[in-house]
N, C-alpha and C positions, 0 to 999 in steps of 0.2 A: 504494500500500500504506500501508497504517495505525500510525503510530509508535505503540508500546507506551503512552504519555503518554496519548496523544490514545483510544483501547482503553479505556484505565482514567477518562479523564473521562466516558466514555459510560455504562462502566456503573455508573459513581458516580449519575449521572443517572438511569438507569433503576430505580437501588437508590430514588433520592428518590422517584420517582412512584409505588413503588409502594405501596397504599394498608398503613395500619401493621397493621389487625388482621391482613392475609394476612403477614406479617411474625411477630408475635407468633403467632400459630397454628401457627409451625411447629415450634415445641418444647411445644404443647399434650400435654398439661397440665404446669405447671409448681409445679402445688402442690396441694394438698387442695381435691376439689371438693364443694360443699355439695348433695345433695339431698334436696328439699322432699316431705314426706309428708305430706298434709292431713289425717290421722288421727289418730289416738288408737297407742301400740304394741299387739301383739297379734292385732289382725285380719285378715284378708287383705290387704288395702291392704301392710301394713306388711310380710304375707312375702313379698309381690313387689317391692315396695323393697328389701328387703334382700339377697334373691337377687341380684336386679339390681344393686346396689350393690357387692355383695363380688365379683361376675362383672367390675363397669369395672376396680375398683381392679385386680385381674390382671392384667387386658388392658393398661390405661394405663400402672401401675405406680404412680401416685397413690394417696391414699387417697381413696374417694369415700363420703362421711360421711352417713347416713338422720339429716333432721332433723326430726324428727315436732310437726309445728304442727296439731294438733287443733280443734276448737272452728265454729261455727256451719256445720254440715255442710260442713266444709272450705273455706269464704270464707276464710279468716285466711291458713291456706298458699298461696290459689292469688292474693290480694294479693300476699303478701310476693314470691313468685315474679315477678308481672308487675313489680313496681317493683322488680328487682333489677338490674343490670347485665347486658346479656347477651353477657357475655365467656366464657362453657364453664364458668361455677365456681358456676353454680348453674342446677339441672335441677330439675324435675318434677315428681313422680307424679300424673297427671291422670287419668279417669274417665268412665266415661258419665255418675255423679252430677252432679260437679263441672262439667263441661263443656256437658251436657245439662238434668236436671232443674233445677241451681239454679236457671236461666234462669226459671223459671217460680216458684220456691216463694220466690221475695224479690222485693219493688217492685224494689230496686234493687240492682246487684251492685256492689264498689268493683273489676272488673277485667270486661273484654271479652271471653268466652268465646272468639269467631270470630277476634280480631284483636290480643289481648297477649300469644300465644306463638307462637314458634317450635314447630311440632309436631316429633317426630324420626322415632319406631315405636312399633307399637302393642303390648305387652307379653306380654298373657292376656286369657282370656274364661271367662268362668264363667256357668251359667243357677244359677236360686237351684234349694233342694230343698224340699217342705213336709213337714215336720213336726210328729206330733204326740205328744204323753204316749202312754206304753204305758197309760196308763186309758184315754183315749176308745177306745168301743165302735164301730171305723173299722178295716177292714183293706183299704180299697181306697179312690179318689178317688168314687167312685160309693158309696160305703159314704159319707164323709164328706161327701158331697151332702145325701143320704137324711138325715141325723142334724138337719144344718144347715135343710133343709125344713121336718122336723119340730118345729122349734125355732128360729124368725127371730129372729134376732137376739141370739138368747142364750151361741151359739158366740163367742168370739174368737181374732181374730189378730192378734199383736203383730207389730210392724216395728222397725226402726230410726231412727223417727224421720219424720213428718211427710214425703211428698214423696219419699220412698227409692228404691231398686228395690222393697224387698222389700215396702210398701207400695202401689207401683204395680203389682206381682203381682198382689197380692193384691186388687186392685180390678179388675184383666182378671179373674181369676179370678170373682169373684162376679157381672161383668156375666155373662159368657160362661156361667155356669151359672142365672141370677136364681137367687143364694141370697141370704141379708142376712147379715152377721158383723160386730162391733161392734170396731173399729180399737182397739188399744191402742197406743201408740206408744212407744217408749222411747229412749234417750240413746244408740244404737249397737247393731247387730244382735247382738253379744256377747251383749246384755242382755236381748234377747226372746228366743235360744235360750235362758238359764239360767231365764227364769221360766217357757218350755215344759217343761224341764226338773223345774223345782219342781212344775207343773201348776198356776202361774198363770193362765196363760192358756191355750186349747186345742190353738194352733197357730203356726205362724212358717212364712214361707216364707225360706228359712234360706239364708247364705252359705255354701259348702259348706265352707270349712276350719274355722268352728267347731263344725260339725254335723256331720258323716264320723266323725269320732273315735267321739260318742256315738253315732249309727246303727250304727255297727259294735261299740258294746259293749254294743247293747242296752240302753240309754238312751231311746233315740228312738226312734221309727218311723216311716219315709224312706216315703210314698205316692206321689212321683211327683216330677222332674225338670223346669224350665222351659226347660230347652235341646232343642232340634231334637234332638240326639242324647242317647243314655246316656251317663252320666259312668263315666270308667275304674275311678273310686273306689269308686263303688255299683252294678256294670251289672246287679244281680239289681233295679234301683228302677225302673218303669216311664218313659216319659215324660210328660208330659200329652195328646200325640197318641196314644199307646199307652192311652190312662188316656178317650179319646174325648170329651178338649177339645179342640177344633181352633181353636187362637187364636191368635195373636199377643203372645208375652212377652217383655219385652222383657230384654235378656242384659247383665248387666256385663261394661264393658271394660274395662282399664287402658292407659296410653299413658305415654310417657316427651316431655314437654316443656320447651321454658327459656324463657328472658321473647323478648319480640319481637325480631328485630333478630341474631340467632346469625346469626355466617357462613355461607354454604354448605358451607363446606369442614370445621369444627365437625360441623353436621349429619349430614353424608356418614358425617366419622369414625364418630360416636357410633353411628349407623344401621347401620353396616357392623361394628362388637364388636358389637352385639345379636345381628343374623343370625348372627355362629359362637356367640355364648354360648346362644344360644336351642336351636342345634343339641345341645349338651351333657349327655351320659344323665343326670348329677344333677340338671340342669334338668330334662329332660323327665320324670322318677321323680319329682322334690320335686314338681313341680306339679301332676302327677297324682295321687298319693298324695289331696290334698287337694281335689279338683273343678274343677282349671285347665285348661285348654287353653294352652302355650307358645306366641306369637305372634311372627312380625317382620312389619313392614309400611314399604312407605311411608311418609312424611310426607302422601301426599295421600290415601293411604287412610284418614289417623286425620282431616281435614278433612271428609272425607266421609261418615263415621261421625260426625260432632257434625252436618252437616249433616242426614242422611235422621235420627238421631235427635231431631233439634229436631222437625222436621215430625211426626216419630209421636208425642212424647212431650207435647208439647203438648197435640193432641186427645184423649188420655188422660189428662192430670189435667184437661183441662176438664170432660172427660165425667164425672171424679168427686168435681166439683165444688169441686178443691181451691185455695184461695184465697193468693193472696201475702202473705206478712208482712211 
């Protein structure tokens, strides 16, 4: 039998071996956690940040703080994130954009989409809506064929910016119907809905939280949905399968990530507060309200979502011949 002395040097021992962050993770979190928003405030990006943010801090009891680093279509946040510590005190907000498109729309990124984070779950999904001015003379997607036909190249559709979703919509779109519409592109999809809006230009295919508001106040006019299904928000808006495109569009995601190198046991947590917050009516309402879909996932489901969308998204800006800067 075991003298009490000889008990206690053992598991002094075993206390030594065992590695520090599983140590330090077990009073996680132990202070204000920082997450990274590669946006601008305002947009969608940011009310899923935020939701999601104000959902950990509950859960944790920490404060978990939206740090919104905006600027070259979200490189700057998804740097600062890779080359942060990955100790649980700074997370995420990553994207089909950011994870996906960059890949292609810059020579060179300062962070490695496949291999400088930890993925955790996958947030929301959202297909875009196209919109147009209550003037264009369009009350159906085949109505705004016909116009565009008649007229190459003189229709436009603004984006978000060079490389976007809403840009790469909008180039399925025109292959899949051979029409021609002349790209405008602008600093944030905020910005091509307000100049649809003004009737700068003639169209957006629009993120649905800053477009729903005005489609519903009769601002806008919603012709058709890029998601497989009708959005909760708009379900009188056709689809584009319902609207007799049958294409392939491709759907924003969002994703909660941290830099490379997060524990396992981090992750788990983090993954395991999404799945009850995600269950939650004011989530499931806020999201909807606005054109989301509330998501939990795996960590390998959100891997394999940058994977099969690399492979698609690539021969799609090939095909529309858009070039790296």
């Amino acid at each position: 039998m075991h003298s009490p002395a000889t008990f206690c040097r053992f598991a002094l021992a075993v206390f030594a071996l065992a590695p520090a962050a599983v140590l330090a993770q077990q009073g996680y979190p132990t202070k204000p956690i920082r997450f990274i928003a590669p946006f601008p405030p305002g947009g969608t990006s940011d009310i899923v940040a935020r939701v999601a943010a104000q959902k950990l801090t509950d859960a944790l009891g920490k404060q978990v703080i939206v740090d919104n680093r905006g600027g070259a279509s979200g490189t700057i946040g998804y740097e600062m994130a890779a080359k942060s510590p990955p100790d649980g005190y700074t997370l995420l907000l990553c994207s089909m954009g950011g994870l996906v498109s960059n890949q292609f729309l810059f020579k060179r990124l300062p962070f490695d989409p496949m291999h400088d984070f930890s993925l955790i779950s996958q947030l929301a999904t959202a297909g875009q809506v196209l919109v147009i001015h209550p003037a264009v003379p369009a009350k159906t997607v085949q109505d705004l064929i016909a116009l565009a036909k008649a007229n190459p190249g003189k229709l436009n559709v603004g984006s978000g910016g060079l490389g976007t979703t809403q840009h790469i919509v909008a180039e399925v779109f025109q292959s899949a119907t051979g029409i021609k519409l002349t790209h405008v592109p602008y600093k944030g999809s905020i910005l091509a809905v307000t100049a649809t809006l003004a009737g700068e230009i003639t169209m957006t295919f629009a993120d649905m939280a800053p477009a729903v508001p005005h489609i519903k106040a009769g601002r806008l006019r919603a012709l058709a949905v890029s998601s497989e299904q009708r959005s909760n928000a708009i379900p009188e808006v056709p689809t584009m399968a319902d609207a007799g495109i049958k294409e392939w569009f491709p759907q924003t995601w969002w994703a909660m990530a941290a830099p490379k190198g997060l524990s396992p046991a981090i992750v788990k947590r983090l993954n395991g507060e999404i799945a009850q917050f995600m269950k939650a009516q004011d989530v499931q309402e806020k999201f909807a309200n606005i054109g989301l879909v509330p998501l939990h996932s795996t960590p390998e489901h959100v891997s394999e979502l940058v994977k099969t969308g690399t492979a698609r998204m690539g021969k799609v800006i090939r095909a529309a011949g858009i070039q790296p800067e």
